[in-house]
KOLRO-231912 format. One record per residue (C-alpha): residue number from 1; x, y, z. Coordinates in steps of 0.5 Angstrom, whole numbers, plus 500, padded with zeros to 3 digits. Layout:
<fibas>
+-----+-----+-----+-----+
:   k :  c1 :  c2 :  c3 :
+-----+-----+-----+-----+
: NUM :   X :   Y :   Z :
...
+-----+-----+-----+-----+
</fibas>
This chain:
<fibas>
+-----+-----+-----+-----+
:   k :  c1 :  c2 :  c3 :
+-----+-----+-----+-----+
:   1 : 500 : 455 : 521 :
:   2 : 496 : 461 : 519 :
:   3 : 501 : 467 : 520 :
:   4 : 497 : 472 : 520 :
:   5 : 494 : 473 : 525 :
:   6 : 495 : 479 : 531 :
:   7 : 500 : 475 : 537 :
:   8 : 500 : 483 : 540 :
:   9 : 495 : 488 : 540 :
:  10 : 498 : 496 : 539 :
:  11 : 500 : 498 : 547 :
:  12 : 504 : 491 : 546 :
:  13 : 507 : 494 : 540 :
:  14 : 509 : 501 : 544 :
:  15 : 511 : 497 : 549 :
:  16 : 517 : 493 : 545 :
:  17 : 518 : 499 : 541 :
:  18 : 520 : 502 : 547 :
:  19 : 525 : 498 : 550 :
:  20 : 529 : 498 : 544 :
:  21 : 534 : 503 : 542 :
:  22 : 536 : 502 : 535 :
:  23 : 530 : 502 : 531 :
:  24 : 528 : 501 : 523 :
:  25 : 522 : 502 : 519 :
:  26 : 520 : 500 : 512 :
:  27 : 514 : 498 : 508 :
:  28 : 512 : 494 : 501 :
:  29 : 517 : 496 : 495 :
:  30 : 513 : 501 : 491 :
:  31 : 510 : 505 : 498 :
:  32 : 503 : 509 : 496 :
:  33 : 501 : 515 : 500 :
:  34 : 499 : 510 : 506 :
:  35 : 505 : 506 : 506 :
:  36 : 509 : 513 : 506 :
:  37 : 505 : 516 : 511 :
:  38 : 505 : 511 : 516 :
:  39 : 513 : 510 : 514 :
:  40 : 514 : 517 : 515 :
:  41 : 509 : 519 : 522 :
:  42 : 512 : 513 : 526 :
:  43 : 520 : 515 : 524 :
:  44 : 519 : 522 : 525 :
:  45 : 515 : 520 : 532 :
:  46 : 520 : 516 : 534 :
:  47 : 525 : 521 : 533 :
:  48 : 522 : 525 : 537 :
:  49 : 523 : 521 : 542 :
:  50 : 530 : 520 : 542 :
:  51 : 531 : 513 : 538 :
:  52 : 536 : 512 : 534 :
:  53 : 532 : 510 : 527 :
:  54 : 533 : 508 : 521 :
:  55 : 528 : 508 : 515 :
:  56 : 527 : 507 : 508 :
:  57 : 523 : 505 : 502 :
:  58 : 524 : 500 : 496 :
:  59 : 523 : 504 : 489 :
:  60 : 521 : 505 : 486 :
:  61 : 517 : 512 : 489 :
:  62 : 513 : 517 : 487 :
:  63 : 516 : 524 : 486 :
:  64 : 511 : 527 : 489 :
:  65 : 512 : 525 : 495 :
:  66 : 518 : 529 : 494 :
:  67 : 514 : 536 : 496 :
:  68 : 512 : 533 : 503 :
:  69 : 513 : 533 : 510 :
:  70 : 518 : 528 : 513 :
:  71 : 521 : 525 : 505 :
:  72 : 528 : 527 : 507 :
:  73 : 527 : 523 : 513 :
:  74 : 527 : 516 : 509 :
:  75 : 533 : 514 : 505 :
:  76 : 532 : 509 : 498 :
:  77 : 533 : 502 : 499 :
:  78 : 540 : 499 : 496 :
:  79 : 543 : 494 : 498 :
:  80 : 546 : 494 : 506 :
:  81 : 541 : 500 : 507 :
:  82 : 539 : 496 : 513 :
:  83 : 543 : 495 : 519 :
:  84 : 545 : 488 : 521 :
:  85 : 545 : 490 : 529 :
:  86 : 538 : 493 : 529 :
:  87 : 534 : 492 : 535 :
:  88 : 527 : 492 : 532 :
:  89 : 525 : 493 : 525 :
:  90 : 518 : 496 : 525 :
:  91 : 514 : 493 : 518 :
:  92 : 508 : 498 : 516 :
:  93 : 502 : 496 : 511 :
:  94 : 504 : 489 : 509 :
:  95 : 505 : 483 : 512 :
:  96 : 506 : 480 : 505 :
:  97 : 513 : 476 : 503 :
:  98 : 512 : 477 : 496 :
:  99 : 512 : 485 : 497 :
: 100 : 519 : 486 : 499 :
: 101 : 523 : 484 : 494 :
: 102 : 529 : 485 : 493 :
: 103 : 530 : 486 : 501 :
: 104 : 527 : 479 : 502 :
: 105 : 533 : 476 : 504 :
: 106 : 535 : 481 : 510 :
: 107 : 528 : 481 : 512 :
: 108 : 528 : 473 : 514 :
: 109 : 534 : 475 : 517 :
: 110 : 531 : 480 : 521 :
: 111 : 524 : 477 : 523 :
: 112 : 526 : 474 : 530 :
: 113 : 527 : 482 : 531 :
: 114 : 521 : 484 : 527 :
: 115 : 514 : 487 : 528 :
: 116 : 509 : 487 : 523 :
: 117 : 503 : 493 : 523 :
: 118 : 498 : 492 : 518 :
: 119 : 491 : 493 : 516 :
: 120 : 490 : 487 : 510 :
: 121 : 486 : 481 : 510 :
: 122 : 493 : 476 : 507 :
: 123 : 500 : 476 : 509 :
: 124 : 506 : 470 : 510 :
: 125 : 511 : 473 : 514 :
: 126 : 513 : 470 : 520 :
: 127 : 515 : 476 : 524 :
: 128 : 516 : 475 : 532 :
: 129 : 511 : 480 : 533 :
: 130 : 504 : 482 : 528 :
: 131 : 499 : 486 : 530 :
: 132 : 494 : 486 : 525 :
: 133 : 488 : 490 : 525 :
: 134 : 483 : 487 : 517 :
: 135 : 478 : 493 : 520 :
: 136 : 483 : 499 : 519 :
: 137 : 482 : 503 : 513 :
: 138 : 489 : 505 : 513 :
: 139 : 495 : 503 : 516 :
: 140 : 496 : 510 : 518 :
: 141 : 490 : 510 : 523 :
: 142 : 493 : 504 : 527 :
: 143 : 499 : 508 : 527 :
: 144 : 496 : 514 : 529 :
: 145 : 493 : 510 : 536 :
: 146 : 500 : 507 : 536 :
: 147 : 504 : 514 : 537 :
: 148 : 497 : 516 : 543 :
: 149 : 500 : 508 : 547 :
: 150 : 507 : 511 : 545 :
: 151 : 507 : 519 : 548 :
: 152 : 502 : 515 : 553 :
: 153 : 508 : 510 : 555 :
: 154 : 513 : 515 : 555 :
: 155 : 509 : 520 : 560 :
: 156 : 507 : 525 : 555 :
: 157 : 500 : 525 : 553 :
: 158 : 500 : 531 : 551 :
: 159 : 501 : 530 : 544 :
: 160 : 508 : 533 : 544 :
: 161 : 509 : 527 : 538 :
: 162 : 504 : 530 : 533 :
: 163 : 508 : 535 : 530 :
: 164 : 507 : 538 : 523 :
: 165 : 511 : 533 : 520 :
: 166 : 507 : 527 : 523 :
: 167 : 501 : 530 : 523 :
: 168 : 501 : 532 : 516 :
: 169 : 504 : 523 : 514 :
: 170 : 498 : 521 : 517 :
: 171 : 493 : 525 : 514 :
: 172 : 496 : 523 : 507 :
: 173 : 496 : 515 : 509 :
: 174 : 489 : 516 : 512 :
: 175 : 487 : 520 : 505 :
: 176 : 490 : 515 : 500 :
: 177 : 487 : 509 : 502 :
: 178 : 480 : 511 : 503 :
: 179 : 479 : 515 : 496 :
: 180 : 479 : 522 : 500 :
: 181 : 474 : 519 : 504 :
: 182 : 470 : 516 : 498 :
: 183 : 471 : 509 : 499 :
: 184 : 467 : 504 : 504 :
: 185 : 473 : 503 : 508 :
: 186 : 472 : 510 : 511 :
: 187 : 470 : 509 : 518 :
: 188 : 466 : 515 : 524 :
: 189 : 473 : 514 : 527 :
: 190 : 477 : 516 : 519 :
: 191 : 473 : 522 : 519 :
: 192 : 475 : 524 : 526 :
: 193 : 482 : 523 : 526 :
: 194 : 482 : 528 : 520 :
: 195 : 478 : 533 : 523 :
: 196 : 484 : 532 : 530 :
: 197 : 490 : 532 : 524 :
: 198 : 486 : 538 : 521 :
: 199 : 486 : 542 : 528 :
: 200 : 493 : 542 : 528 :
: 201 : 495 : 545 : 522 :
: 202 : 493 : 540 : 516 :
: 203 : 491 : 543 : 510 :
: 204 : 487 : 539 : 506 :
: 205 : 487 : 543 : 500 :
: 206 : 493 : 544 : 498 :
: 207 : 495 : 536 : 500 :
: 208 : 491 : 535 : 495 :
: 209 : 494 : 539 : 490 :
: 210 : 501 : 536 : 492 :
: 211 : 498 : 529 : 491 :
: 212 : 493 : 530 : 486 :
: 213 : 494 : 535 : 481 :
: 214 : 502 : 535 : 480 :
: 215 : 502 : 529 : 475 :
: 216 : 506 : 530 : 470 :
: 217 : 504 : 529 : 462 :
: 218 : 506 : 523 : 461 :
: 219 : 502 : 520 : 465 :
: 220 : 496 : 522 : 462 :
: 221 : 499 : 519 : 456 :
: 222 : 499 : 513 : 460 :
: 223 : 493 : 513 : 462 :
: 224 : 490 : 514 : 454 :
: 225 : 495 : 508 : 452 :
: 226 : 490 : 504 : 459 :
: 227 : 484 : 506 : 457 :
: 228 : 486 : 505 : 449 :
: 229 : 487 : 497 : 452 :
: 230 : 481 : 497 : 455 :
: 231 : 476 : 490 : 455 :
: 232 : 469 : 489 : 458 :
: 233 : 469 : 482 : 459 :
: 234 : 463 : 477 : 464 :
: 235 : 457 : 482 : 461 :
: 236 : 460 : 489 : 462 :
: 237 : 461 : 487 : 468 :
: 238 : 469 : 486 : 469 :
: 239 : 474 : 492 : 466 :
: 240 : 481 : 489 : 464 :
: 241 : 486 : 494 : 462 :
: 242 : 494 : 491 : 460 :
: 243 : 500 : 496 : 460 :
: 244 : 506 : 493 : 456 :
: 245 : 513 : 496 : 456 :
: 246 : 513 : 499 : 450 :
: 247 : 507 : 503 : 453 :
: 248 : 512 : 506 : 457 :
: 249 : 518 : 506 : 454 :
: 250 : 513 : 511 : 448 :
: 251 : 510 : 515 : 453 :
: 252 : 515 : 517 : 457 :
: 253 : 511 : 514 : 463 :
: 254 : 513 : 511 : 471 :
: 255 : 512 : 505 : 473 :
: 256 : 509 : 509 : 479 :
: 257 : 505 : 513 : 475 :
: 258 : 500 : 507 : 474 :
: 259 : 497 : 509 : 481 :
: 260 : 489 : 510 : 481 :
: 261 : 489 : 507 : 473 :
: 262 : 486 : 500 : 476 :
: 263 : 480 : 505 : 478 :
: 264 : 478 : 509 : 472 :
: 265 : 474 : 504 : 470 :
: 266 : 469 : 503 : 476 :
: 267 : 466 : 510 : 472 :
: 268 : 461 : 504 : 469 :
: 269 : 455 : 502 : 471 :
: 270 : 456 : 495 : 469 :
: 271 : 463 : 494 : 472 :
: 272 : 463 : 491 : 479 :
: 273 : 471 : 488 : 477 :
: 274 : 478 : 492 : 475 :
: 275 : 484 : 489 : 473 :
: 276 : 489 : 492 : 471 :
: 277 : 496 : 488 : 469 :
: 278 : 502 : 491 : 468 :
: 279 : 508 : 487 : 464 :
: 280 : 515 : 488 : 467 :
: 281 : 520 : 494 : 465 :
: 282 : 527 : 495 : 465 :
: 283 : 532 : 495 : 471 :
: 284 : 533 : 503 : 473 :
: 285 : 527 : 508 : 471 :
: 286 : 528 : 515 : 474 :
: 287 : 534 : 514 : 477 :
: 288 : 531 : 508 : 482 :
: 289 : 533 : 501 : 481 :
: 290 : 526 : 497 : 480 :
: 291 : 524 : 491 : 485 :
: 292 : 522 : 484 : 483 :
: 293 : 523 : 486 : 475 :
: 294 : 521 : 480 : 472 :
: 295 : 514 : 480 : 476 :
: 296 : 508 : 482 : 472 :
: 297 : 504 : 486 : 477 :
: 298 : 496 : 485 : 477 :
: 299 : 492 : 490 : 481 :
: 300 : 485 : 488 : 483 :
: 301 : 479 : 493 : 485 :
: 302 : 472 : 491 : 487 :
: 303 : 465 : 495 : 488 :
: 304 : 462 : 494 : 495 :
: 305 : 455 : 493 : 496 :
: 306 : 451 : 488 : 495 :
: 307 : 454 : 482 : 492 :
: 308 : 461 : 485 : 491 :
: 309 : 466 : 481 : 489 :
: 310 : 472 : 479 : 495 :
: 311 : 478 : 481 : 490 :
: 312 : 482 : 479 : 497 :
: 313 : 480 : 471 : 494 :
: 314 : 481 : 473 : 488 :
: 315 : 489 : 474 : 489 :
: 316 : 490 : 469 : 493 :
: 317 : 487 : 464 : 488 :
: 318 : 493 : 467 : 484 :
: 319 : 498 : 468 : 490 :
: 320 : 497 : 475 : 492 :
: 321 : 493 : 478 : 497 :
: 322 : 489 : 484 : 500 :
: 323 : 483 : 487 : 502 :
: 324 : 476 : 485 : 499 :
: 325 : 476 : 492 : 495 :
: 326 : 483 : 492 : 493 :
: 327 : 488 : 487 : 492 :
: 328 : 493 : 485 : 488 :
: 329 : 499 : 480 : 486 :
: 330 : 506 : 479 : 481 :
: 331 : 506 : 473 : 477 :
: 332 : 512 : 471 : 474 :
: 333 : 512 : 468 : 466 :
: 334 : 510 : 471 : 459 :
: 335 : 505 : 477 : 458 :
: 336 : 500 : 473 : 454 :
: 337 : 500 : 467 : 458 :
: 338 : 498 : 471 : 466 :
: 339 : 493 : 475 : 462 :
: 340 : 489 : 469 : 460 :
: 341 : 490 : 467 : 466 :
: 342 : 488 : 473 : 470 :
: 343 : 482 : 473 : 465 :
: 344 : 480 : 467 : 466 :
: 345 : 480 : 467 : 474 :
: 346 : 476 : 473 : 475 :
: 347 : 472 : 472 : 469 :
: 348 : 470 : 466 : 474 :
: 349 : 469 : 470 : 480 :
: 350 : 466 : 475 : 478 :
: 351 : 460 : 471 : 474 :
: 352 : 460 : 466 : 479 :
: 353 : 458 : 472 : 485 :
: 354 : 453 : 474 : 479 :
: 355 : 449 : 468 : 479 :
: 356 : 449 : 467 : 487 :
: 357 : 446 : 474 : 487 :
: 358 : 441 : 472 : 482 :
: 359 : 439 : 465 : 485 :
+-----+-----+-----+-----+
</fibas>
């Protein structure tokens, strides 16, 4: 049975939200801006309400999330983080089992209990409610509809649940996930949700600065290693980059400063398909305990337009998932082995969409 499919639409999720006294909030292990503004908004939203409300993240997490709004607001997963006598447990921008480790095992216990709200094509939780929504082009524009049916519910429709904290989480969400509004997934509805966050106090200028240029060196140091590993394969038209642990351990460099690497490619005109692999790194970095250490993760990146590559399909071949632009997976075995294997696979898929664009 396909799981993934919506069984209650977002006032549905208000209403079960509402009836419950004792709620928790989390999301995929390593949370990007959407995952940590959707987790922040609707916990900070739900406070204000007067619920009791436990949330956290699985590492490990970006220091600079560490500057925004509402980040004391949400704990670091350990294990016996989550309680056992929740009432509803709220899963934000994933409705995939492979991305929750190492929490796995509580969260089977709690779907019976859980509601999914996501935004990507694939997912195999069998949570008791899913409300999921492939056209969002962030989990954070559902969770702000989602916080309109909640106010709205709770006889204030007056907005009194977007404060700056919320606010502020949103906007970061909706940001991250559209590129700061470059990609194809932004929609009409993105821009005006910016444009509302904004009249009630966002800055978008210094957001970015906080998101976007506090990176640390080490990271630059990365991304040279990244590029240096760069191959074009399938005529110029598929960019694939390898980090090995070595690179990291060399550079001084996280795990969570890959982020936007898989993209730098995409500069090139030929590309069409990017994928960066990355090989597992020890146990604890920057004082975070790592989730799923021996998976290799692969991340995918497709250019839209006409005879795009899905990179959703593409995962899935591999066990992963995502959205027909972005997508990813973790595989477990040796570097070299999932490298060939990865090559192989999105070599295929990228020159079989050429020879369809061409007959």
């Amino acid at each position: 049975m396909n799981t993934h499919t919506s069984n209650i639409d977002l006032a549905g999720a208000a209403e079960k939200i509402l009836a419950a006294k004792r709620v928790g909030v989390t999301t995929h292990a390593k949370p990007d801006g959407d995952a940590f503004g959707a987790v922040v908004a609707l916990a900070a939203a739900l406070r204000e309400l007067g619920k009791q409300v436990e949330a956290w993240f699985v590492p490990p997490v970006p220091a600079n999330f560490s500057a925004l709004r509402g980040s004391g607001l949400v704990r670091v997963y350990r294990p016996g983080v989550v309680p056992e006598d929740l009432d509803l447990l709220v899963l934000l921008d994933t409705a995939a089992d492979a991305q929750m480790a190492p929490m796995q095992g509580e969260l089977a216990r709690l779907l019976p209990r859980t509601l999914i709200v996501d935004h990507h094509l694939t997912g195999d939780l069998a949570a008791a409610w899913r409300c999921i929504d492939e056209r969002a082009p962030a989990c954070c524009q559902m969770v702000a509809s989602l916080i309109e049916k909640l106010s709205a519910r709770a006889g204030g429709a007056d907005g009194r649940l977007f404060t700056p904290t919320v606010c502020e989480a949103l906007f970061v969400g909706i940001a991250s996930d559209t590129g700061w509004f470059r990609f194809s997934n932004t929609q009409p509805q993105t821009h005006e949700l910016a444009a509302e966050l904004m009249r009630r106090g966002v800055d978008p200028t210094e957001l970015y600065r906080k998101l976007e240029q506090t990176e640390r060196p080490q990271k630059l140091a990365l991304q040279a290693r990244a590029l240096q590993s760069l191959r074009l394969l399938a005529d110029g038209q598929l960019a694939v980059m390898v980090l090995r642990a070595s690179d990291f351990a060399e550079t001084g460099s996280r795990l969570e400063e890959t982020e936007r690497l898989v993209d730098l490619p995409q500069a090139v005109s030929s590309v069409r398909v990017t994928v960066l692999i990355v090989e597992p790194l020890p146990g604890e970095q920057n004082g975070q305990k790592l989730s799923d250490q021996s998976a290799i993760r692969v991340s995918f990146r497709s250019k839209p337009g006409p005879g795009a590559v899905n990179v959703a399909e593409l995962a899935q071949q591999l066990g992963g998932g995502g959205h027909a632009c972005a997508a990813g997976v973790k595989i477990t075995g040796s570097l070299e082995q999932v490298v060939g294997e990865v090559i192989s696979a999105a070599t295929a898929a990228t020159l079989a969409r050429s020879d369809r664009c061409l007959s």
